[in-house]
C-alpha positions, -999 to 999 in steps of 0.1 A, spaced: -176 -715 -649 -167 -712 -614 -177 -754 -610 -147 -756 -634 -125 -734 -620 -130 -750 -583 -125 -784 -597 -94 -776 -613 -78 -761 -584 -87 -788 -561 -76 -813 -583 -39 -795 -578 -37 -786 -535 -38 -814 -505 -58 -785 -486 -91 -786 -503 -111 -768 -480 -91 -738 -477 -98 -731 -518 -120 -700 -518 -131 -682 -550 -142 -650 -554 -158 -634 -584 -163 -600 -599 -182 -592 -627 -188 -560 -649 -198 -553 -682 -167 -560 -699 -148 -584 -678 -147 -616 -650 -124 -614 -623 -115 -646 -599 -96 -643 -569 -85 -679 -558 -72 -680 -528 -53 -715 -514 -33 -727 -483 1 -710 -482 17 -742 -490 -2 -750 -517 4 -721 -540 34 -733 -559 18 -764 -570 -13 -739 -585 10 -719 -602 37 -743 -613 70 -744 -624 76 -703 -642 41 -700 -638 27 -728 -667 2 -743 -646 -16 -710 -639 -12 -699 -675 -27 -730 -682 -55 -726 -662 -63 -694 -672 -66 -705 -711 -91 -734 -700 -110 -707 -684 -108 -680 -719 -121 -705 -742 -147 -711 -719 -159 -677 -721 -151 -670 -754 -192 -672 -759 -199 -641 -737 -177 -618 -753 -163 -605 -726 -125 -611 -709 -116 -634 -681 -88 -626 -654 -76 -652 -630 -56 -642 -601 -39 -664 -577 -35 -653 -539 -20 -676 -510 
């Protein structure tokens, strides 16, 4: 899952080495931090935030298997 994630970001900024992803798990949910160059942000989010909506849904039917919910969270 975070193979995907990573590829889809990168596939968005110039900066591809300054994509980090984080990840923290519990019981119940997945949290991922992604963290980009400053001036890369507003291409991962996108115009009123679609782009990062749309990432996010990729990433919930991914895990609809595990049963458990996905947060994505963009930081610059």
């Amino acid at each position: 899952m975070e193979n995907l994630l990573k590829f889809l970001v990168e596939s968005l900024v110039e900066n591809k080495t300054a994509v980090e992803i984080s990840k923290d798990e519990d019981d119940k949910a997945i949290t991922y931090r992604v963290k980009v160059a400053e001036g890369d942000i507003g291409k991962v989010i996108g115009k009123n935030g679609k782009t990062a909506n749309s990432i996010r849904t990729i990433m919930k039917s991914v895990t609809a298997k595990l049963h458990k919910k996905i947060f994505v969270k963009f930081e610059d």
